[in-house]
C-alpha positions in Angstrom: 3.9 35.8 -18.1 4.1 32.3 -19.8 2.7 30.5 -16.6 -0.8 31.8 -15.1 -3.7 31.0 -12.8 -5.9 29.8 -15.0 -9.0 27.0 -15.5 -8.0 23.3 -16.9 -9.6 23.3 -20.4 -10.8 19.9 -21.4 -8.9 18.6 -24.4 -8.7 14.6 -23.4 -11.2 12.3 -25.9 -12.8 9.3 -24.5 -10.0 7.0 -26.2 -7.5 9.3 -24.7 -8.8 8.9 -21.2 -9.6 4.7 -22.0 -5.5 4.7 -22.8 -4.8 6.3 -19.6 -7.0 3.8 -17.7 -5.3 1.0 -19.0 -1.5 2.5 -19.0 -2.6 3.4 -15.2 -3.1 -0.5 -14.4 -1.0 -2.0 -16.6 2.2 -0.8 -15.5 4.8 -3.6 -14.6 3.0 -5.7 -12.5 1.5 -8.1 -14.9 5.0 -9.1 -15.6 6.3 -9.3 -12.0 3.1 -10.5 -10.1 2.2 -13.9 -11.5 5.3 -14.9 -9.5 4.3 -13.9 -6.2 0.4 -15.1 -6.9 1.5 -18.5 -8.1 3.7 -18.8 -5.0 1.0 -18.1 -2.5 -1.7 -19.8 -3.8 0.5 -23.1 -4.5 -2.1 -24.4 -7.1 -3.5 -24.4 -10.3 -7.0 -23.3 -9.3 -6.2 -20.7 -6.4 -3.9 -19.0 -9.2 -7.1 -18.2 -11.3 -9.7 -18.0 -8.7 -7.7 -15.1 -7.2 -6.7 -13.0 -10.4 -10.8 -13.5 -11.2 -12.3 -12.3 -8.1 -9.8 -9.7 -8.3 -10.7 -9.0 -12.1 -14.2 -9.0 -10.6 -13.8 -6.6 -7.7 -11.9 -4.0 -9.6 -14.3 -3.7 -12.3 -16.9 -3.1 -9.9 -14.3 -0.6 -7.9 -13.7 1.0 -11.7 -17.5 1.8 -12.0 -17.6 3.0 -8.5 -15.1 5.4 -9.9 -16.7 5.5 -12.5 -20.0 7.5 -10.8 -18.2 9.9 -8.8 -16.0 10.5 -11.9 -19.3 11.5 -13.6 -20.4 13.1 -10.3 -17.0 15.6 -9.6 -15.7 15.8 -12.7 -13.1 18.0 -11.0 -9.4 18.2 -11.3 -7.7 16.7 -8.5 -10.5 14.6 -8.2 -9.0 11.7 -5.8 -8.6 15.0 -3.5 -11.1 17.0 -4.4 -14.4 14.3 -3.3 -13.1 13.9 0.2 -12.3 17.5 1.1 -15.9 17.9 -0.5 -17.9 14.9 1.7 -15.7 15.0 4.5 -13.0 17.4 5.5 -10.2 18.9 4.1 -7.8 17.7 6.1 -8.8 14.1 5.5 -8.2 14.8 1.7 -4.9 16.1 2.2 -3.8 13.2 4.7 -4.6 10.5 1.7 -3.3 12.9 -1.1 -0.3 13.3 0.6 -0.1 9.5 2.0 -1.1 9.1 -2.1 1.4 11.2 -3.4 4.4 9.5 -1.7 3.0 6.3 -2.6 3.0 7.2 -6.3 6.1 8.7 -6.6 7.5 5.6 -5.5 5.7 3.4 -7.0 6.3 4.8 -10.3 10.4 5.0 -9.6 9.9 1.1 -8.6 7.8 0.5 -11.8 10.4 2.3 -13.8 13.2 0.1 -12.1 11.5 -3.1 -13.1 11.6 -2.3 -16.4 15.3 -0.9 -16.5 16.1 -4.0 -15.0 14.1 -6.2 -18.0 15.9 -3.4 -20.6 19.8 -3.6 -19.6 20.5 -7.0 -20.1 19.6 -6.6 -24.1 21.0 -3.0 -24.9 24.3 -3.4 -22.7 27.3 -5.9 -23.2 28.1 -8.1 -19.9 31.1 -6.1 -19.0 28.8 -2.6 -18.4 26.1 -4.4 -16.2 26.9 -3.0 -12.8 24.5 -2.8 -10.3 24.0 0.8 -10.8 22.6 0.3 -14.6 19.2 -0.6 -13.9 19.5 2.8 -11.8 20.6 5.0 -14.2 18.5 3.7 -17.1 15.7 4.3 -15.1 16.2 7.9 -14.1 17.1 8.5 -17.6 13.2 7.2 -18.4 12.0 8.9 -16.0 13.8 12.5 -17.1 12.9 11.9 -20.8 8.9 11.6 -19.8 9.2 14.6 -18.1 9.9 16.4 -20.2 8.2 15.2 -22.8 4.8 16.1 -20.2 6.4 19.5 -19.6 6.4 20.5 -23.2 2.1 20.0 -23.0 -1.1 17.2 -22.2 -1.6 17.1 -25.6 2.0 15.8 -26.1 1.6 13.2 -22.9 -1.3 12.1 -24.4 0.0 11.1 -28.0 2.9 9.7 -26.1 0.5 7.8 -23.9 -1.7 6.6 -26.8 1.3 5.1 -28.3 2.6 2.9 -25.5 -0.9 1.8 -24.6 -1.3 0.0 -28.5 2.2 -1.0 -28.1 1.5 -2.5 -24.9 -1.8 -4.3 -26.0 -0.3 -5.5 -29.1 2.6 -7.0 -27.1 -0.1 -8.6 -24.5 -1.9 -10.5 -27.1 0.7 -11.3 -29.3 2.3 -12.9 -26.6 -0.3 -14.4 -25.3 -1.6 -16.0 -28.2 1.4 -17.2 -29.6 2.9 -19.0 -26.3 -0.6 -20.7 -26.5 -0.5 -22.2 -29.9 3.0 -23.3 -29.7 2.9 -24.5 -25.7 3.5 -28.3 -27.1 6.6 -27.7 -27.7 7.4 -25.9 -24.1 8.7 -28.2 -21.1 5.7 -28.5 -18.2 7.4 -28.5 -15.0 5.9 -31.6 -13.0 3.8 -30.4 -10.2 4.9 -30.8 -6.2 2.5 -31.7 -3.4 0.0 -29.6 -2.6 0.5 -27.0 0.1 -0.3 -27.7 3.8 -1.7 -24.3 4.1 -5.4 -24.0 4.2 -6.5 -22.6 1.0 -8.2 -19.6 2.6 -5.3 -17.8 4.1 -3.1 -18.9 0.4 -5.7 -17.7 -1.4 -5.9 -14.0 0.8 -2.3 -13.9 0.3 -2.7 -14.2 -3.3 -5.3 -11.4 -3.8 -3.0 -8.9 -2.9 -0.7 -9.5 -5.3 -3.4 -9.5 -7.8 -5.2 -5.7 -6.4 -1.9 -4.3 -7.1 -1.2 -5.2 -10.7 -5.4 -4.2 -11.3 -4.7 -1.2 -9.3 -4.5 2.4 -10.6 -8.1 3.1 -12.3 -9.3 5.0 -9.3 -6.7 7.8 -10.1 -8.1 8.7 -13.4 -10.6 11.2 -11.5 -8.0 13.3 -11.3 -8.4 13.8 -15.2 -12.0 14.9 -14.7 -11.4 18.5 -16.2 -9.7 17.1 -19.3 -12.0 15.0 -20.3 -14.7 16.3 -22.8 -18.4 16.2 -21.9 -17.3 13.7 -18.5 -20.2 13.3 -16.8 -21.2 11.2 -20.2 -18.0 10.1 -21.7 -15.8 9.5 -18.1 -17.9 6.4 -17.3 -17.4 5.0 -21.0 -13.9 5.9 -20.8 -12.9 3.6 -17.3 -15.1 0.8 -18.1 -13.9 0.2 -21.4 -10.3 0.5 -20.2 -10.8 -1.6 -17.4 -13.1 -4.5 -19.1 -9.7 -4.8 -21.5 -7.3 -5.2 -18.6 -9.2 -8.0 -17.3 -9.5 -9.9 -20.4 -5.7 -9.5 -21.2 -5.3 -10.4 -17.6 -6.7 -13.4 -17.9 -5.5 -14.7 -21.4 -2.2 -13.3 -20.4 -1.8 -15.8 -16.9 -3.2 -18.2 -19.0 -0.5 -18.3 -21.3 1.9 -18.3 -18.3 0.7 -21.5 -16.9 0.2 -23.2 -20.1 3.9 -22.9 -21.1 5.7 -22.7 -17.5 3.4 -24.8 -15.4 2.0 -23.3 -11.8 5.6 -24.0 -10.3 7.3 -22.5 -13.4 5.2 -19.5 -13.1 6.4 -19.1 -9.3 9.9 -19.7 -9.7 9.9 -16.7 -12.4 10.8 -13.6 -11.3 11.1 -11.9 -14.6 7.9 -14.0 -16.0 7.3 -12.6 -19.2 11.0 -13.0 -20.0 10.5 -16.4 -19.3 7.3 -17.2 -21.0 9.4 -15.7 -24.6 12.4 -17.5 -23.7 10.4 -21.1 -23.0 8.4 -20.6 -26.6 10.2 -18.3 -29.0 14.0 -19.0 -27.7 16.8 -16.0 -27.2 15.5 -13.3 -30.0 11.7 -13.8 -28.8 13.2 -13.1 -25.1 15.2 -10.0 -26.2 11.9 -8.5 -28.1 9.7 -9.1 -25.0 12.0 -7.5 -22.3 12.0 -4.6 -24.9 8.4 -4.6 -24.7 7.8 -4.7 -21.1 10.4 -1.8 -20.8 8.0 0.1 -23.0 5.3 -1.1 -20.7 6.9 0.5 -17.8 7.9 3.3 -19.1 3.6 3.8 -20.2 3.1 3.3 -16.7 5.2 5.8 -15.4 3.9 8.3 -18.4 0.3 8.1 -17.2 1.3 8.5 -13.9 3.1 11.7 -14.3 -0.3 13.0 -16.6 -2.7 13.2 -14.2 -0.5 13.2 -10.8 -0.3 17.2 -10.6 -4.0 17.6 -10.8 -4.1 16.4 -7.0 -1.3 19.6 -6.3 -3.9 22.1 -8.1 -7.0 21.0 -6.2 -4.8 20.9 -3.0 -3.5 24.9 -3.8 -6.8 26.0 -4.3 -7.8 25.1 -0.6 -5.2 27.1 0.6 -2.6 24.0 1.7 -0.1 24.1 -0.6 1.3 27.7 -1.6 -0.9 29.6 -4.9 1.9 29.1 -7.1 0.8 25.4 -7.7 -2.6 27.4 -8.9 -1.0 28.2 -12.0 -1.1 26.6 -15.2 0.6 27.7 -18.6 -2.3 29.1 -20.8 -0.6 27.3 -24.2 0.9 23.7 -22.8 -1.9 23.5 -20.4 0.6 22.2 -17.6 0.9 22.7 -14.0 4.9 23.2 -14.0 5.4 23.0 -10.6 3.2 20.2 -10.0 5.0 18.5 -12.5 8.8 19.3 -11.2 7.6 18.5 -7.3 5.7 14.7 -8.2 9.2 14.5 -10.4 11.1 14.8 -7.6 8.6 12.6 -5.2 10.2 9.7 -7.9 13.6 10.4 -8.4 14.3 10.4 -5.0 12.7 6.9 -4.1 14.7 5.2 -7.2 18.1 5.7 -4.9 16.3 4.4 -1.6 13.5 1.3 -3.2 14.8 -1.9 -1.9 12.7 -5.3 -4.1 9.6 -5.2 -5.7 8.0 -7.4 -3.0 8.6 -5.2 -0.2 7.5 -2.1 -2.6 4.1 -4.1 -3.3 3.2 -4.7 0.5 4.6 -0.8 1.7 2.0 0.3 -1.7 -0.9 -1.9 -0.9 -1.4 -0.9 2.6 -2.2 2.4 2.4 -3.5 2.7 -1.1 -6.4 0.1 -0.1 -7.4 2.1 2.6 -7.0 5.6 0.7 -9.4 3.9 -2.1 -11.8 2.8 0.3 -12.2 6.3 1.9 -12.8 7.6 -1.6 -14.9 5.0 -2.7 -17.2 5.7 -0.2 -18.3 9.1 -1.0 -20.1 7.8 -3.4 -22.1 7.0 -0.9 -22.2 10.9 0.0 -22.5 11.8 -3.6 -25.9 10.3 -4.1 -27.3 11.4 -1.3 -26.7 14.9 -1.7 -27.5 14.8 -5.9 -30.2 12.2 -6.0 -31.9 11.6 -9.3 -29.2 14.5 -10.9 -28.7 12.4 -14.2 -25.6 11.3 -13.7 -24.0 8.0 -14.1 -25.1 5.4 -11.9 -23.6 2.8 -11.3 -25.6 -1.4 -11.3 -26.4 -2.7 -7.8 -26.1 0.4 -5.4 -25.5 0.6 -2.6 -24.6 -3.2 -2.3 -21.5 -3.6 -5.4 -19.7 -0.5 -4.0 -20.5 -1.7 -0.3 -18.9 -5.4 -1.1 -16.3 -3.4 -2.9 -15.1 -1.2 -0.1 -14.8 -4.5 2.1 -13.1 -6.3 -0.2 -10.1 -2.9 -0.1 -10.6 -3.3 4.0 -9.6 -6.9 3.8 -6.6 -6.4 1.6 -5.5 -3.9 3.9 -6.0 -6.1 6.9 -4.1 -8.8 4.7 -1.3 -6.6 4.6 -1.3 -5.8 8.3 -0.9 -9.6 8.8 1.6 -10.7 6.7 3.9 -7.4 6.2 3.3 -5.7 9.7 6.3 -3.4 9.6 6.0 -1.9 6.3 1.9 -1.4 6.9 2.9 0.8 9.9 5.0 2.4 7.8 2.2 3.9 5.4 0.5 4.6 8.7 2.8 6.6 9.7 3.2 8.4 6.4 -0.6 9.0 6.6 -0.2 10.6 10.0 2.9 13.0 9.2 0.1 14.8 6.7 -1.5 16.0 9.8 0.9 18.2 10.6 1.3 19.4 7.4 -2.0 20.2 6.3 -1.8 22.8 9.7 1.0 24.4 9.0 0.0 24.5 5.4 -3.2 26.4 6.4 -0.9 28.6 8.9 1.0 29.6 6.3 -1.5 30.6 3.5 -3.5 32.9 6.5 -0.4 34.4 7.4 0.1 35.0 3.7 -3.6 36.4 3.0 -3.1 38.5 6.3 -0.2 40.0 4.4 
């Protein structure tokens, strides 16, 4: 039989899993994001404070992860822990709120950057609406596949678009830099009448969503060799190198565009090339950004069916998401239902902005449920050898508030589409009992 039940054999290295990390945050938002940052924090020094208490938070969030990464080394880890610590049900409410939430916002991420890719590969007369579309289900089909055919093949894949990426960050970066004398510095308009608290709570979210996907690397647990040493290693070191490219990156944004250049630019990056290098520099960074998308959506669709497997073996979702092909090491069915939980969203996503505010609701509050087991975790395993994180229990405790109030954020300023994760969360209620009907009538058979 080419597909079995079988155990997840750890073939992922350190730099593997460090590539991942990075692909998983730095999807597209980085080049959409600035935008909506700038806007809302209406000044020069609201626009850095909030990407570095965000830099700030995350890192401390990624060696959260870090601890019960190296404490559950488990795949489907981000289900896994809470069905553990709490309850099973609990886990599959977030996984399944999760699950939704990734589908779509991979299909948006892969959007974005069919959107930064048509204008350069198709002449004026073939950009209908529906390019951007197509181009992007035709991304999303290609790294299917390519996933289907093994991890070991994601992973090169992965590795690939990560340097790509990193190169294109930098180079970027450091070039607008040195030759921002020659770029045109918007003048700067009166400073907002909004307090700066409320501008600058606006701003964060913005900013937790582009630093947002470390936490889902748990999921890779199994893969990774020797995790309970190497998985801590692994998250910080991918993490630490988003938030220096974060910051040189926005840098470079401001320096050539000005605060109110940045926020008028939707398509930033395209902007930033076009402002320093001319025409060709804009055409090779909307090429690169696609390829940044398109890493995103790769590492998302690598460690996504670990969540189905764990779920499967708690008896919620049928045992046929139990097995794994013995030679590619893939869950198939995992991967063809989270393909489906994207391809479907990319005919129904509206604009990025309502995407980031339906996202960040529920993901906040998802992370902060799993970040607290670590709470759990070292009470049960005390003085076990694993990781540990600096400053417990205070760092994770600052960092779970810190996810509350984004959430709460949210709630405020987007009320309709934060009831709208709620409500996603809810529906896995019903679910999870008649998934657990179903597999007893099944064993009773």
């Amino acid at each position: 039989m080419a597909a079995e039940r079988g155990r997840i054999e750890a073939r992922l290295s350190v730099f593997d899993t460090a590539m991942i990390v990075f692909s998983l945050v730095v999807g597209i938002g980085i080049f959409r994001t600035p935008a909506i940052v700038a806007g809302a924090a209406g000044s020069t020094a609201l626009f850095f404070t909030a990407w570095t208490i965000a830099g700030l938070v995350s890192l401390v969030g990624a060696l959260t992860f870090a601890e019960i990464g190296s404490r559950h080394p488990r795949a489907g880890g981000y289900y896994r822990v809470v069905a553990d610590c709490y309850h099973p049900a609990a886990a599959f409410m977030l996984n399944w709120a999760q699950t939704v939430m990734q589908g779509a916002s991979a299909a948006g991420v892969a959007f974005i950057g069919a959107e930064y890719l048509a204008p350069i590969v198709l002449p004026p007369g073939l950009l209908a609406p529906q390019a951007p579309l197509l181009i992007a289900c035709a991304t999303m089909l290609l790294l299917l596949t390519l996933n289907y055919r093994g991890i070991r093949s994601g992973a090169r894949t992965q590795n690939l678009l990560s340097l790509l990426k990193i190169a294109m960050i930098v180079g970027l970066a450091v070039l607008a830099l040195v030759l921002a004398p020659r770029a045109t510095t918007p003048a700067a308009t009166a400073a907002p009448a909004a307090p700066w608290l409320p501008r600058l709570a606006t701003a964060l979210i913005p900013c937790f969503y582009a630093y947002g996907g470390y936490q889902m690397t748990m999921n890779l647990g199994a893969d990774l060799k020797d995790a309970r040493r190497r998985f801590p290693l692994a998250i910080s070191a991918g993490m630490l190198t988003v938030v220096a490219l974060y910051l040189l990156l926005n840098l470079a944004y401001q320096q050539v565009l000005g605060t109110d250049g940045v926020a008028g630019a939707k398509l930033v990056a395209a902007a930033l090339s076009r402002a320093t290098f001319g025409p060709a520099g804009e055409v090779a960074v909307s090429l690169a950004v696609y390829l940044s998308a398109a890493g995103f959506v790769n590492a998302t669709i690598l460690q996504m069916p670990r969540s189905f497997h764990a779920i499967a073996s708690d008896g919620v979702l049928p045992p046929a998401f139990l097995r794994v092909n013995p030679r590619t090491q893939v869950q198939e069915l995992g991967l063809l239902l989270f393909g489906a939980t994207m391809l479907l969203p990319a005919f129904l996503l509206g604009s990025f902005e309502k995407l980031l505010n339906y996202v960040m609701f529920t993901d906040t509050l998802s992370i902060a449920v799993v970040a607290s087991t670590v709470f759990v975790l070292r009470r049960r395993a005390a003085g076990d050898g694993g990781y540990a994180m600096p400053g417990y229990p205070w760092l994770p405790a600052l960092y779970v508030l810190c996810l509350l109030g984004v959430a709460a954020s949210v709630l405020v300023t987007a009320p309709r589409l934060a009831l709208a994760g709620v409500g996603i969360l809810i529906a896995g209620w019903p679910l999870y009992r008649a998934g657990r009907r179903f597999s007893g009538a099944a064993g009773a058979a």
